[in-house]
C-alpha positions as CSV (number, residue, x, y, z in Angstrom):
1,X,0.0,0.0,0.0
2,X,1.2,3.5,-1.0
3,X,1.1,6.4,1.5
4,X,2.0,9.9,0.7
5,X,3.1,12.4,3.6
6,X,4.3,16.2,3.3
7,X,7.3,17.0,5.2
8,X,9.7,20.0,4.6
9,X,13.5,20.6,3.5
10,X,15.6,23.6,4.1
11,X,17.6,25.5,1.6
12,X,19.6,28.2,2.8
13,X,17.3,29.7,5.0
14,X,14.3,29.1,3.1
15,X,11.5,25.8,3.1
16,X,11.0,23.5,0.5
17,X,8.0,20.8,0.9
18,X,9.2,17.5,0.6
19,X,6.6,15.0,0.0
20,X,7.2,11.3,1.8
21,X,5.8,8.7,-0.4
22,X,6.2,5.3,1.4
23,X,5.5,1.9,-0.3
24,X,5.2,-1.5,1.3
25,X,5.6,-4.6,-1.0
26,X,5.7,-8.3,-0.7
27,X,9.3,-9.4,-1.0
28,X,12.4,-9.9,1.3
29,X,12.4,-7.5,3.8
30,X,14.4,-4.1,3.1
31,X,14.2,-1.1,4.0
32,X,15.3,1.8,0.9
33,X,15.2,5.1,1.4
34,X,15.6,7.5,-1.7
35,X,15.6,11.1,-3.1
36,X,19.4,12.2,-2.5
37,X,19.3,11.2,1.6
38,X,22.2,12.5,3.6
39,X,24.2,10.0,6.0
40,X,21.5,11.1,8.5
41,X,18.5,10.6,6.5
42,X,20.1,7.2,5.8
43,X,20.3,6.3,9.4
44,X,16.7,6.8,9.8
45,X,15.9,3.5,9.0
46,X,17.2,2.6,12.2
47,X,15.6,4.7,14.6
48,X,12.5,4.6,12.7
49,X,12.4,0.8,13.1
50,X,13.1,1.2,16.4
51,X,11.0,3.7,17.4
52,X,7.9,2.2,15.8
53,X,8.7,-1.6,17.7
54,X,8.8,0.8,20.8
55,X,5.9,2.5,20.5
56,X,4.0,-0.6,20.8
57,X,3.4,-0.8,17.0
58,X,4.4,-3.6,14.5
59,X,6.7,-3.3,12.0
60,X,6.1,-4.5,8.5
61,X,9.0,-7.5,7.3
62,X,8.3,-6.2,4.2
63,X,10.0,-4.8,1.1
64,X,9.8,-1.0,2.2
65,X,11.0,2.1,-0.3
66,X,11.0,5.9,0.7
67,X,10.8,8.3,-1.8
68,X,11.9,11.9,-0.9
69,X,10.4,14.6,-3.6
70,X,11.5,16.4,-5.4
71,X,14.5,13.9,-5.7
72,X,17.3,16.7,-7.1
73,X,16.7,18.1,-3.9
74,X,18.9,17.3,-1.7
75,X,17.6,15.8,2.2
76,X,19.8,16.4,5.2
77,X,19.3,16.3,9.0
78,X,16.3,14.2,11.1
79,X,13.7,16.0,10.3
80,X,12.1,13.3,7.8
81,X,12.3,10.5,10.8
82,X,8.6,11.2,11.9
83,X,7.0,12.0,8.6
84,X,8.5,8.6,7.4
85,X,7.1,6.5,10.8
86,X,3.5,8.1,10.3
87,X,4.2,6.8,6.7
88,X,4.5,3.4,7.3
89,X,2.1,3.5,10.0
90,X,-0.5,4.5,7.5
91,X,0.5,1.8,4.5
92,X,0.6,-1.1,7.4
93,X,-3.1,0.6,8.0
94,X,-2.1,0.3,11.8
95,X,-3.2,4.5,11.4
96,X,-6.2,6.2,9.4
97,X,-6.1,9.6,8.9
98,X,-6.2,12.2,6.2
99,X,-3.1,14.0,6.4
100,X,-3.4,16.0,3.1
101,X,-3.1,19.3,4.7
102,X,-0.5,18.1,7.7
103,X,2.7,18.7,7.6
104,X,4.8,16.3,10.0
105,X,8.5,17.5,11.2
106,X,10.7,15.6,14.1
107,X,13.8,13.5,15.1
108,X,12.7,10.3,16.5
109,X,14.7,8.7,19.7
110,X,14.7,4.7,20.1
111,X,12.1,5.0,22.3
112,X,9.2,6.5,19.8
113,X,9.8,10.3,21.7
114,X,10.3,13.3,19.7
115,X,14.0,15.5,19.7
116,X,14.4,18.7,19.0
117,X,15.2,19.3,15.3
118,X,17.4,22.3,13.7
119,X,15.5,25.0,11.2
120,X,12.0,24.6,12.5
121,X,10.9,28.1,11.7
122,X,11.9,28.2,7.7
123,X,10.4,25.1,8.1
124,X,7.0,26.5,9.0
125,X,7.0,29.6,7.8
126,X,6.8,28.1,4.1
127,X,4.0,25.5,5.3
128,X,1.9,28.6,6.2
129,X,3.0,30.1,2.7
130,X,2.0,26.8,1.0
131,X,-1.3,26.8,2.6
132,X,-0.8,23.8,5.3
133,X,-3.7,23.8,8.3
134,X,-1.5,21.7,10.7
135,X,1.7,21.3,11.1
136,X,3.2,19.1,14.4
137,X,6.6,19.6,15.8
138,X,8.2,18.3,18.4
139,X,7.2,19.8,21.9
140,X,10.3,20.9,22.4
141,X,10.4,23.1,19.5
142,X,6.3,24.3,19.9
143,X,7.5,27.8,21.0
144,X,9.8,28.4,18.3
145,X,7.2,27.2,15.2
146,X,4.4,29.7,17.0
147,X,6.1,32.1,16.3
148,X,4.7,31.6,12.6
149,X,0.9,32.8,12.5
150,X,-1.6,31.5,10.8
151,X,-1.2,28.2,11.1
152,X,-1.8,25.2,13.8
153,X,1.0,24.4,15.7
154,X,0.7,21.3,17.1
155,X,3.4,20.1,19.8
156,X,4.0,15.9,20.1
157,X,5.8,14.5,22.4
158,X,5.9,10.7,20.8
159,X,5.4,8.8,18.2
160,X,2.4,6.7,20.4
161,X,1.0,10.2,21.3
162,X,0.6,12.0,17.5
163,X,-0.6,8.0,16.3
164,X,-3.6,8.3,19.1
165,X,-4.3,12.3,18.2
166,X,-4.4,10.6,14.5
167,X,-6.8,8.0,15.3
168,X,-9.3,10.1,17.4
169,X,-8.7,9.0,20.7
170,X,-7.1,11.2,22.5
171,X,-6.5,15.0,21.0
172,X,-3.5,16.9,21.5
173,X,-4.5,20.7,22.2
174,X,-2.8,23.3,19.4
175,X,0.4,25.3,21.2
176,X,-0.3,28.9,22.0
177,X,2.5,30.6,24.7
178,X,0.9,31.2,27.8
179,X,3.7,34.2,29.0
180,X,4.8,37.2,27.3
181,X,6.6,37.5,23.8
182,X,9.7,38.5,26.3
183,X,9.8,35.3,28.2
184,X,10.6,33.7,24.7
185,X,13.3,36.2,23.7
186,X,17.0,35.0,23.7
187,X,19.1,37.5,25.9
188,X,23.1,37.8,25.8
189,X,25.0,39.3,28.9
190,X,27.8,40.3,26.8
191,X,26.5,43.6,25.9
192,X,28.1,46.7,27.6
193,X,27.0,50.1,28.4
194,X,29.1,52.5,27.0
195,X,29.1,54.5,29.6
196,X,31.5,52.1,32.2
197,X,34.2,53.4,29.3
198,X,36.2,55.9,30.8
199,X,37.0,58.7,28.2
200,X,37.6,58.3,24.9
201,X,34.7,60.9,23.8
202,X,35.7,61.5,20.4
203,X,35.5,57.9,19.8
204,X,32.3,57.3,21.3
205,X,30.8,60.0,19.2
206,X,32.4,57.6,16.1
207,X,30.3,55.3,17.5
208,X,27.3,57.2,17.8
209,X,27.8,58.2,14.4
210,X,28.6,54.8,12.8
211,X,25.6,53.4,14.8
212,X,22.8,55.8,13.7
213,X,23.9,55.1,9.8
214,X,24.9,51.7,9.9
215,X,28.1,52.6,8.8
216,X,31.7,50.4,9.2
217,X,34.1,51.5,11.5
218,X,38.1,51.1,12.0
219,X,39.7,51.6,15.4
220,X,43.6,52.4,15.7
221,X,45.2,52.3,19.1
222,X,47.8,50.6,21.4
223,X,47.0,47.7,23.2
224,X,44.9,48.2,26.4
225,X,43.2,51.6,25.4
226,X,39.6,50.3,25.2
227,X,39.0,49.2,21.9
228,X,37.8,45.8,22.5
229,X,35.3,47.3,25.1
230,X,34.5,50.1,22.8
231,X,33.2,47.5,20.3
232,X,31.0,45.6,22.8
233,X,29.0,48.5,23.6
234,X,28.6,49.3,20.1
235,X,25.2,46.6,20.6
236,X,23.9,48.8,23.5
237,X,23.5,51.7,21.7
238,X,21.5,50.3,18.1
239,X,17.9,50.8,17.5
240,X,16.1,47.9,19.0
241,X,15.2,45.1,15.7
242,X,11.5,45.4,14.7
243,X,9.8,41.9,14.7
244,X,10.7,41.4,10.7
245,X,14.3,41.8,12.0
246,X,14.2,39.7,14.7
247,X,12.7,36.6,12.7
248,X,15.1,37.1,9.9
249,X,17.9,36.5,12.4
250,X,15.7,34.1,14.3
251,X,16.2,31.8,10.8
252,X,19.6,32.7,10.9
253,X,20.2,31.2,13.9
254,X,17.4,28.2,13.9
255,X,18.9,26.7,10.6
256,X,23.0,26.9,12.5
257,X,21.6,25.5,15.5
258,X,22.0,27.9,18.1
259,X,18.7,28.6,18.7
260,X,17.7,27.8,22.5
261,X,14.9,25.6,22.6
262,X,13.2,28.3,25.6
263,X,14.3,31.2,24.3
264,X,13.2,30.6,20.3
265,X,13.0,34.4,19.5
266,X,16.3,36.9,18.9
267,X,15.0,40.0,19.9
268,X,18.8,41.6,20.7
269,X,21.1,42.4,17.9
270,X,23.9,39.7,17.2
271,X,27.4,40.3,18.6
272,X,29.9,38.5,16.9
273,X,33.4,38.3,17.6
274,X,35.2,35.4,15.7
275,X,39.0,34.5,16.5
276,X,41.6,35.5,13.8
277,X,42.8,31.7,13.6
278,X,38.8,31.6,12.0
279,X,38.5,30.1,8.8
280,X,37.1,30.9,4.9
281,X,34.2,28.8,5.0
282,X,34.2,29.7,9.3
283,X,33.4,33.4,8.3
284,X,31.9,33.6,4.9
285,X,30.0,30.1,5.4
286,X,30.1,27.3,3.7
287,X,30.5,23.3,3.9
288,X,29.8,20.5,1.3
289,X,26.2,21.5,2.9
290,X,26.6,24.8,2.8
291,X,26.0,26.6,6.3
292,X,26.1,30.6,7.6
293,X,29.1,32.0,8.3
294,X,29.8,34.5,10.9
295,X,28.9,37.1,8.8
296,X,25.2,36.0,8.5
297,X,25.0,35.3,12.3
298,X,25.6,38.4,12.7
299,X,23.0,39.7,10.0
300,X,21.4,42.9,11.7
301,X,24.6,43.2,14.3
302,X,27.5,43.9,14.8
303,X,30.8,41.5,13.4
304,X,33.7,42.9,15.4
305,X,37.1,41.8,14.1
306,X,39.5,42.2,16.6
307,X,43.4,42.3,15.5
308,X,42.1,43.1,12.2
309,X,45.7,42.6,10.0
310,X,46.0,38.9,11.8
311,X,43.2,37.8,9.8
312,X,44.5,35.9,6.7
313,X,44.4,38.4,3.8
314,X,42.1,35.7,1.7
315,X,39.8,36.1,5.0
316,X,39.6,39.6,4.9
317,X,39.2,40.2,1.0
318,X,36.2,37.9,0.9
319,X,34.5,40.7,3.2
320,X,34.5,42.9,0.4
321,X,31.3,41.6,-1.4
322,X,29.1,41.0,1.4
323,X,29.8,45.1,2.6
324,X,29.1,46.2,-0.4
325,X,25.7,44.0,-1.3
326,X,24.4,42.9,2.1
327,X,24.2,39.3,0.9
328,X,26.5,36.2,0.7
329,X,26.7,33.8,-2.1
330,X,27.9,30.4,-1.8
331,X,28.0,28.2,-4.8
332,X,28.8,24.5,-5.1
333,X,28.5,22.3,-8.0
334,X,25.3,21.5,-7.2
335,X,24.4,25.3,-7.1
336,X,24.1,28.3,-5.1
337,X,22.8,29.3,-1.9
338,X,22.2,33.1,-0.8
339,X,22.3,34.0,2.9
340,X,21.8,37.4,4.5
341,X,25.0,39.4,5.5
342,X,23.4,43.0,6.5
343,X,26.1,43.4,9.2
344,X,27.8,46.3,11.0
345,X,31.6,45.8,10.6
346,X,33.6,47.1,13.7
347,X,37.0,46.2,13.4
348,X,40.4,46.8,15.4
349,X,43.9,47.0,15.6
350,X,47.0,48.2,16.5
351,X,49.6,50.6,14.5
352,X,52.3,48.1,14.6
353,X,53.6,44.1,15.8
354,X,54.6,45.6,18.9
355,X,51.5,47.8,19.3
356,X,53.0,51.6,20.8
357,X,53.8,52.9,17.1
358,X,53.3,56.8,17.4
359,X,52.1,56.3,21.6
360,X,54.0,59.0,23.2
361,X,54.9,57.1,26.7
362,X,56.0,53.8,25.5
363,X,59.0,53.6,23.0
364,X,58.1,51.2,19.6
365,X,60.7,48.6,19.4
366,X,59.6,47.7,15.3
367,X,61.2,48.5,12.4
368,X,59.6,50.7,9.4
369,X,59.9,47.4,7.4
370,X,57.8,45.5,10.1
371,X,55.5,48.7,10.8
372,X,55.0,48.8,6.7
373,X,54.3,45.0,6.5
374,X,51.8,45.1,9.3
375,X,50.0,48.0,7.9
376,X,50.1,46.3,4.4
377,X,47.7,43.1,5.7
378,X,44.6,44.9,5.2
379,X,44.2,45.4,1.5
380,X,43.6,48.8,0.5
381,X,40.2,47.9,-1.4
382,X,38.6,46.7,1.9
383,X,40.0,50.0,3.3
384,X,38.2,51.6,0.8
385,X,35.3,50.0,1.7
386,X,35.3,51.3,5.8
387,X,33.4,54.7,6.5
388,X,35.1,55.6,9.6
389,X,38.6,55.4,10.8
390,X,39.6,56.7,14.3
391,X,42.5,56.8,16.8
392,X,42.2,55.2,20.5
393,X,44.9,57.1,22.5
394,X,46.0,55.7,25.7
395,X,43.8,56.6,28.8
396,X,45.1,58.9,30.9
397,X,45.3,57.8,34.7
398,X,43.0,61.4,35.8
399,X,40.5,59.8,33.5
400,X,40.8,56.0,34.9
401,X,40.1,56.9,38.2
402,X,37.6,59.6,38.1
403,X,34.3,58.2,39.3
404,X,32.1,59.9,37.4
405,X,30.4,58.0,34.4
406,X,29.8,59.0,31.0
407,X,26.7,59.3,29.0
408,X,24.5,55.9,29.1
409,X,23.9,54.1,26.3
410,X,20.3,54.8,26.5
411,X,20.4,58.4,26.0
412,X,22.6,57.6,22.7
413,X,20.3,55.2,21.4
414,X,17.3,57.4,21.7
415,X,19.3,59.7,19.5
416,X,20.5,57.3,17.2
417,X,16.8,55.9,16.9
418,X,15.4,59.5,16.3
419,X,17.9,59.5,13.0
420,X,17.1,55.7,12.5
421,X,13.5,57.4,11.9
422,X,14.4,60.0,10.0
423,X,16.4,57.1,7.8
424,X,13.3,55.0,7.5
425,X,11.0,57.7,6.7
426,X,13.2,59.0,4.0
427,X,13.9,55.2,2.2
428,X,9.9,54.5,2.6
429,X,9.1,52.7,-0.5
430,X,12.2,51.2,-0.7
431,X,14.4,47.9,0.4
432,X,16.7,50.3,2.0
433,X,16.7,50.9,5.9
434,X,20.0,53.3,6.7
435,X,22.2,55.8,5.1
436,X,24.9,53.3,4.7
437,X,22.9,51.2,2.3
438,X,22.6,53.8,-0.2
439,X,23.3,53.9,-4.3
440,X,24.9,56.4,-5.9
441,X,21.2,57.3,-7.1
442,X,19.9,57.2,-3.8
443,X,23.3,59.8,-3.0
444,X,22.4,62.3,-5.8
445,X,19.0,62.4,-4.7
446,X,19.4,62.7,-0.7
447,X,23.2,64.0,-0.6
448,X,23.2,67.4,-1.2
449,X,25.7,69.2,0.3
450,X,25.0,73.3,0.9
451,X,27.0,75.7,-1.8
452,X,29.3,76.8,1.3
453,X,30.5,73.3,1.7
454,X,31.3,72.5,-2.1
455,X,34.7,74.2,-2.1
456,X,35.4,72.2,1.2
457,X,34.7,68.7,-0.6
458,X,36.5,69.5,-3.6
459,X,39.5,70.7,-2.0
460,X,39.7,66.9,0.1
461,X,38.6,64.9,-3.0
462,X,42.1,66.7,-4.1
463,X,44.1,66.7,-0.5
464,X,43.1,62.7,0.6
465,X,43.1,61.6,-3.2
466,X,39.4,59.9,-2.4
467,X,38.2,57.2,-5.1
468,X,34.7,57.4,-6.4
469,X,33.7,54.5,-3.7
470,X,35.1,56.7,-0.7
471,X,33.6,60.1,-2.2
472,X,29.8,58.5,-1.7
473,X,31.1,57.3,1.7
474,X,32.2,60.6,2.9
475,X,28.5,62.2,1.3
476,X,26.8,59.0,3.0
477,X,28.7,60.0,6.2
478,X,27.8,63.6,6.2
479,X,24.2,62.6,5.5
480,X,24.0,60.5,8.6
481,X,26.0,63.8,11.0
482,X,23.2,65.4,9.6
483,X,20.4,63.4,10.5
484,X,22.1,62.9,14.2
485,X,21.8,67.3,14.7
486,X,17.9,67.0,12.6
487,X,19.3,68.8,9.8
488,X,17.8,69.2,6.1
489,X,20.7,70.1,4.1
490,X,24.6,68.9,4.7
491,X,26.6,71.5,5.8
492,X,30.1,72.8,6.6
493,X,30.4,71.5,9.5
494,X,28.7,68.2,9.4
495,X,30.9,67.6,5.8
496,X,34.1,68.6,7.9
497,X,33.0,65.6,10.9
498,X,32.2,63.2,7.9
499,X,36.3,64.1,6.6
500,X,38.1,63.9,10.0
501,X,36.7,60.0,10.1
502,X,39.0,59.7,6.9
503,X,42.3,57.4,6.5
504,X,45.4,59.3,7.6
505,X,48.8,58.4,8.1
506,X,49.0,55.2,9.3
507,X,47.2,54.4,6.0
């Protein structure tokens, strides 16, 4: 007897329905599964077997074949062990039940109970797009697949459990979250307020700046004057993600894994802060199944890349794309996959190997040849690419002990949201969302610069030798000064803040 039951695949980050079709012959017993499995597809046979036999069900000595459709698609993870189970349960006719508009997703244990299963949420989300009533998850994962509306969630505990709610017998209730949407939210303690930074002003306004247009941002200093601290505060002071945010980097993180199963929802903009030692495929993404890279895990955050020139240069120049479009492609033989990559690049380092070049207490023992190397590890094209470049001096010990604190990162934010508003309401109708993302048509329109300040721009497109790509940045820059003091037009002085953020010596 044949039995047909839809499950779901994920590519990329996005859902593709996979329908189960399960046949039972007469033959020698075997067990075939097909439709381009993974080694974990393949294993399902096995914990299948098991977990019907445990369940208190009988399973068929039979000649039993699995077909996974679309079969070019290609079918990884557990996912497909209960959709195949409920299969065979309904071609031994040991379950009757229309499941024409049920979708079934789950890792079986030995035992017939239900694990928690990776990429739930692209999972559903394309159900309710395809027009599924019911889909049933494991319990564990409930919280995360409610998050999708419009269609029933239904959380299943075991195989024995979903086979009764199939016959009739005993219903399992739909999941709807008892507490608030905050009680599901995933919260990190690693955020900072920027205020516990002593001095440093000129660089927090940097921050300020870079965090109200999105904009990437280069810190130069010697070791121990608060850079690293500098950059994870940067978090505390971005506009909080709207819900569309939030479930585009909930996807993110549901299809790596790192989703908690109480927490489901990210609410707080990513921090990421890889190791230099970190890998191509570590930080773009990648894998002979491809998988997000650092760079998408922090899509809508902030990737901070400390000891910037330790990176390996092929590391570093694959950043250049993903700045520039906001998306990451990853292409295999078999295709290509698209993630996200909308991140805010902080990155910083030091002026030389030994790290005091130009401090004015502590003597550099490296020679021009070793400062020149060093300096010469970041490319100048991803240089190019980096709005803001600033100096973090050494802290002065009046400024380390004075027990006053600076201004808190809420009273930042509120400003960099008011200019986050301005932002939105100037891009409506658009894909765009901050200053940083613009075009050069988008600059023409929404970059004009006063006729006081023209004679000012052309005399540093002359003086710092700008290239076409760093000319829009400095315009972008200025536009984003200017929407931080609620002006209409760029000015003088907000085109002269935009210019001091420039590339100078060291560079």
């Amino acid at each position: 007897m044949l039995a047909n039951v839809t499950s779901c695949a994920v590519v990329g980050l996005e859902g593709a329905i996979v329908e189960v079709e399960v046949d039972i012959a007469s033959g020698l017993p075997t067990f075939t599964i097909v439709g381009l499995p993974d080694t974990a597809v393949q294993e399902a046979r096995e914990r299948v077997r098991a977990a019907i036999r445990n369940s208190g069900f009988t399973f068929p000595m039979k000649r039993i074949t699995v077909n996974l459709a679309p079969a070019d698609l290609k079918k990884e993870g557990a996912a497909y062990d209960l959709p195949i189970a409920v299969g065979i349960l309904l071609s031994t006719e040991q379950v009757f039940a229309d499941v024409s508009q049920m979708l079934f997703l789950g890792e079986l244990s030995l035992d017939g109970s239900l694990r928690h299963t990776h990429g739930i949420l692209p999972m559903v989300a394309i159900a309710q797009e395809k027009g599924f009533q019911t889909v049933f998850v494991p319990a564990s994962d409930a919280k995360e697949a409610s998050l999708i509306e419009g269609v029933n969630t239904i959380p299943v505990n075991s195989l024995a459990e979903l086979a009764s709610h199939l016959r009739g017998e005993t219903i399992i209730p739909d999941y709807h979250p008892n507490g608030e949407l905050e009680d599901m939210v995933l919260v990190s303690g690693a955020v900072m307020d920027i205020a516990y930074v002593k001095g440093q002003e000129h660089v927090k306004r940097a921050l300020e700046v870079a965090a109200a247009g999105g904009h990437s941002m280069l810190m130069n200093g010697p070791p121990g004057s608060g850079k690293t601290l500098l950059a994870r505060s940067v978090p505390s002071i971005l506009p909080k993600m709207s819900m569309a945010e939030a479930l585009e980097v909930t996807k993110v993180y549901s299809v790596s894994g790192l989703l908690p199963q109480d927490t489901p929802l990210v609410m707080q903009r990513p921090f990421r802060s890889p190791h230099y030692t970190i890998s191509h495929a570590g930080l773009v993404g990648g894998g002979r199944w491809p998988r997000p890279g650092e760079i998408s895990l922090s899509h809508r955050g902030v990737l901070f890349l400390d000891e910037l020139p330790e990176f390996g240069h092929a590391v570093l120049e694959v950043l250049r794309q993903p700045i520039e479009d906001k998306v990451v492609t990853i292409s295999r033989a078999q295709g290509s996959i698209t993630f996200p990559a909308n991140f805010m690049l902080v990155a910083a380092m030091n002026p030389c190997p030994c790290g005091y070049y130009g401090d004015p207490l502590k003597e550099c023992t490296c020679t021009p040849g070793m400062i020149s190397r060093y300096q010469k590890r970041v490319s100048g094209p991803l240089l190019d690419r980096i709005d803001i470049f600033v100096v973090v001096p050494r802290i002065e010990y009046e400024k380390l002990t004075d027990e006053r604190l600076g201004e808190e990162s809420d009273r930042v934010r509120s400003r960099v949201e008011e200019a986050r508003l301005i932002q939105r309401e100037r891009f409506q109708g658009t894909l765009l969302i901050c200053n940083s993302e613009m075009t050069p048509v988008e600059v023409r329109e929404f970059c004009q610069v006063e006729t006081e300040a023209q004679s000012l721009l052309r005399t540093a497109m002359k003086q710092l030798v700008l290239s076409a790509r760093a000319f829009h940045r400095v315009l972008k820059l200025s536009r984003t000064i200017a929407d931080l003091a609620k002006a209409e037009t760029i000015t003088a002085s907000h085109l002269a803040e935009a210019l001091q953020y420039r590339p100078r010596s060291l560079f």
